[in-house]
C-alpha positions in Angstrom: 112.5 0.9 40.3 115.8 0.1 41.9 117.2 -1.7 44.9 117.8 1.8 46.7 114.9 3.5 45.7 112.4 0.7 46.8 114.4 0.3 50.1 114.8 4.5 50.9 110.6 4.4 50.2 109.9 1.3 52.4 112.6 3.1 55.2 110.5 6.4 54.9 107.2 4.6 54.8 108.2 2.2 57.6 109.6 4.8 60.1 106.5 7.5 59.7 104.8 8.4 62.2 101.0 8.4 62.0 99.9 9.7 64.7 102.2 12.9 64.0 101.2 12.8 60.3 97.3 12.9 61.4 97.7 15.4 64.2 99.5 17.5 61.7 96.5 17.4 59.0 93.5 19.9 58.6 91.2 16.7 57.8 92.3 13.5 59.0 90.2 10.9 57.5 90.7 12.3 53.9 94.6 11.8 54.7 94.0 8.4 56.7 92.1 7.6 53.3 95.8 8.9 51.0 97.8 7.1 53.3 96.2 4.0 52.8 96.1 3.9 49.0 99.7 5.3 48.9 101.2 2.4 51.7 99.1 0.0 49.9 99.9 1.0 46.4 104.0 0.9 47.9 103.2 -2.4 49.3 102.1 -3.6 45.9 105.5 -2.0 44.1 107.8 -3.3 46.9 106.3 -6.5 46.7 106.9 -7.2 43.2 110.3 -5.4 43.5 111.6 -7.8 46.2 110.0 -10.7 44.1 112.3 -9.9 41.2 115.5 -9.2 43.4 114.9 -12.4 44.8 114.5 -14.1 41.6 117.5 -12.1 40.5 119.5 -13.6 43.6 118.4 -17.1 43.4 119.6 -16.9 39.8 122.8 -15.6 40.8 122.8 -18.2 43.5 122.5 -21.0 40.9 125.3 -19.6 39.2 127.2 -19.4 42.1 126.6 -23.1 42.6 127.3 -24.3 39.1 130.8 -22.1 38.8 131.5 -24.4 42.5 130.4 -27.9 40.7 132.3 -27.0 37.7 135.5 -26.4 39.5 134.8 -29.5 42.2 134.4 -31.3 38.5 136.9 -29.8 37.0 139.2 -30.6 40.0 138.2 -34.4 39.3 139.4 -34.6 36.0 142.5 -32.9 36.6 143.3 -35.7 39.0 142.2 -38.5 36.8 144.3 -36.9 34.0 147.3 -36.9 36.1 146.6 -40.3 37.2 146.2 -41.6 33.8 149.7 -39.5 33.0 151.7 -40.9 36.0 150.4 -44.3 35.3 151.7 -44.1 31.3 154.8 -43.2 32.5 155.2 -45.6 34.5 155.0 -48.1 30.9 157.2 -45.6 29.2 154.1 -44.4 27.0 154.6 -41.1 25.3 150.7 -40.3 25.9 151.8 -39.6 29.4 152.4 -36.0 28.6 149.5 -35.7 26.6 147.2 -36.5 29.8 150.0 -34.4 32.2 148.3 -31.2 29.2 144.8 -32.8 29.6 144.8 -32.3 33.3 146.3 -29.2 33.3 144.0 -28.1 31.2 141.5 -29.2 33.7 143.1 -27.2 36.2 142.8 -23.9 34.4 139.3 -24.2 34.0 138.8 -25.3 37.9 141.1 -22.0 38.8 138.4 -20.0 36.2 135.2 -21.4 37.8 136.8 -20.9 41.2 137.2 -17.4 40.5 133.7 -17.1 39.1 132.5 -18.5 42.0 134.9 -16.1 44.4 133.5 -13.2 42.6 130.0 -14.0 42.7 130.3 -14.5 47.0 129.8 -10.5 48.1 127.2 -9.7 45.4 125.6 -12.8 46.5 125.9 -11.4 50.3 125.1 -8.0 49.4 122.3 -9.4 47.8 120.5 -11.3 50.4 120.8 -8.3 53.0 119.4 -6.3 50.6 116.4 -9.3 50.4 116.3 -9.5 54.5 116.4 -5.2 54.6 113.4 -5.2 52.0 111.2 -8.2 53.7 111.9 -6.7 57.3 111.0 -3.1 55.7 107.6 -5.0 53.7 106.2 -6.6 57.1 106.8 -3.5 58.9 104.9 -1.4 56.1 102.2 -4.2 56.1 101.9 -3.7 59.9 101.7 0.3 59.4 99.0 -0.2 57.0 96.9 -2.6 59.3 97.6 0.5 62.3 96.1 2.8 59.0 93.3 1.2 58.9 92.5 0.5 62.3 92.7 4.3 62.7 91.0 5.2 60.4 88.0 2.9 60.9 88.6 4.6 64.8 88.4 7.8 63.3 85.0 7.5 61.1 83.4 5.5 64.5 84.6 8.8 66.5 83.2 11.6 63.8 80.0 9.8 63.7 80.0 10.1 67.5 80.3 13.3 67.7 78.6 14.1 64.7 75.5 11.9 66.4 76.7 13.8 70.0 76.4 17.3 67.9 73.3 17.0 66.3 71.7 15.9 69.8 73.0 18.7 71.1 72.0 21.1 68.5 68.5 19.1 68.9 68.6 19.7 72.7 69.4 23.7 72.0 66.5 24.1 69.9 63.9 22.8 71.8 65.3 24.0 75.5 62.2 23.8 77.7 63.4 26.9 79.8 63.0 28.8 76.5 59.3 30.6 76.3 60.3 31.2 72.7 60.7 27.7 71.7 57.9 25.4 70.2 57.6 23.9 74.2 57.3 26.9 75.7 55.2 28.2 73.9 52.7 24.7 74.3 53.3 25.3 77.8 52.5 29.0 77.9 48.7 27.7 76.2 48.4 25.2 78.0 48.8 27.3 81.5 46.4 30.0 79.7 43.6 27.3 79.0 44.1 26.0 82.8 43.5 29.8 83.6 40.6 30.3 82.0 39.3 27.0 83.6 39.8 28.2 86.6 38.2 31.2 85.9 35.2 29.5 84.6 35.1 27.5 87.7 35.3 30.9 90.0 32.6 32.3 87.9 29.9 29.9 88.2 31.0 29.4 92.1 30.2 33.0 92.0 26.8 32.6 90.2 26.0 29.6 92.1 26.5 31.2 95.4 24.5 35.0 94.1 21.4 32.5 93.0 21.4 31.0 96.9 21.8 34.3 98.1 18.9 35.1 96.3 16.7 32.6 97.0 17.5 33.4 100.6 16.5 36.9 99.7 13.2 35.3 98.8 12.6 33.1 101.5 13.2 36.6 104.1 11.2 38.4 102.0 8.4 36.0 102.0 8.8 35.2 105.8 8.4 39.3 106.1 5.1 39.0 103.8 3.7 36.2 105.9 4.5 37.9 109.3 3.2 41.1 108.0 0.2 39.1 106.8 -0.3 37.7 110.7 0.2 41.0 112.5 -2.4 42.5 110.0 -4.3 39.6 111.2 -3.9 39.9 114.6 -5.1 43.7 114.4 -7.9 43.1 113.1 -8.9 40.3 115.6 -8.4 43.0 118.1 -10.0 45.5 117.1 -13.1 43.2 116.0 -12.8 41.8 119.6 -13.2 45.2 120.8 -16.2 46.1 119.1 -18.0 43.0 120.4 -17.0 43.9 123.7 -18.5 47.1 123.7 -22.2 45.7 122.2 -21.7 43.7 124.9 -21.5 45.9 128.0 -24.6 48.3 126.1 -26.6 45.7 126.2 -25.7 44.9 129.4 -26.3 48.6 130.6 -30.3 48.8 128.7 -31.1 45.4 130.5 -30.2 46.8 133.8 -32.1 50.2 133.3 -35.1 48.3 132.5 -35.0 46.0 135.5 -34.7 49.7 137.6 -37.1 51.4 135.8 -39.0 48.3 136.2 -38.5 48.1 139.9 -39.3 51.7 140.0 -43.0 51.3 138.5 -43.8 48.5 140.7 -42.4 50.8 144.1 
């Protein structure tokens, strides 16, 4: 994977936006779910892609440094050759331009490191931009996935919510008290049939009660008839025996009194 392609996915991954993404999607979680495997599979690839461009750069780095010790040494013995080749001169040796060669020797290589060391100074800029770009582009990634997750364990808490919220309600519908065709009404319906027929029992032996005092009141007149019937007969006959006596009486009565005249009669 290269340095362009690793920081055009980060960009695109970095700047999506996941609340557009999910509002876009037919079923959310199952692309929360992608999302997260593809950011954190990207966060795996960019992470060991920015670990090896760093490495890369580091190396380049210590290359960099070395071509700028080699020329600073380089630079040294230059001057201690011309030292040496000013100071055999100076005795009228003929090894003082043998040293003047050595140290210009010395400075070509310092020039050559130098320039190695010019060279290396943009890609080594380049470079560490590229480093800054691809750890900015990583964090923000890492950040996006944390927000992924946090939706989507959002998400699942609100589908079991309403899931829970539906099934209530569908609970609720089926068994709706004001329905005489659900399992309720229908227990309500018998129950206000049984009370009924209590009721009706109660009415009913009211009823009987009330005929059997009605009927032993019957009785009672009845009998009260019987015995006042009973004493009238009674009181008839009194008279009428009372009547008879009454009569013997008074016959007596009249043969004692003819005797007593015819008696008187006689006698005159």
């Amino acid at each position: 994977m290269s340095k362009q392609s690793i920081l055009g996915r980060i960009s695109q991954l970095a700047k999506a936006n996941i609340n557009a993404l999910l509002d876009q999607a037919e079923d959310p979680q199952k692309m929360l779910d992608q999302m997260v495997r593809d950011y954190t599979n990207s966060i795996a690839e960019a992470e060991s892609a920015i670990a090896q461009t760093i490495g890369n750069l580091r190396l380049q780095e210590q290359d960099y440094q070395e071509d700028v010790r080699a020329a600073e040494d380089w630079g040294r013995k230059a001057l201690a050759a011309s030292q040496r080749a000013d100071e055999l001169r100076t005795t009228g040796s003929p090894d003082a331009a043998k040293f003047d060669n050595l140290a210009k020797v010395a400075i070509g290589k310092q020039m050559q490191s130098e320039s190695e060391a010019r060279a290396a100074e943009p890609s080594i800029q380049s470079q560490n931009e590229v480093v800054d770009k691809l750890k900015t582009g990583l964090d923000t990634m890492k950040g996006k996935l944390d927000q992924l997750k946090s939706k989507r364990s959002e998400l699942i808490a609100r589908a079991k919510v309403a899931e829970a919220q539906t099934q209530v309600h569908d609970a609720v519908k089926s068994i709706d008290i004001m329905d005489p065709t659900s399992e309720i009404g229908r227990f309500e319906e018998k129950i206000r049939r049984e009370e009924a027929r209590v009721v009706g029992q109660q009415e009913l032996a009211a009823s009987s009660l009330d005929a059997q005092f009605e009927a032993l009141e019957d009785v009672g007149r009845e009998t009260e008839i019987e015995a006042r019937l009973a004493a009238l007969k009674h009181d008839q006959q009194r008279a009428v025996g009372g009547g008879t006596q009454q009569g013997a009486i008074g016959g007596s009565q009249q043969g004692t009194q003819g005797d007593t005249v015819e008696a008187e009669v006689v006698d005159r």
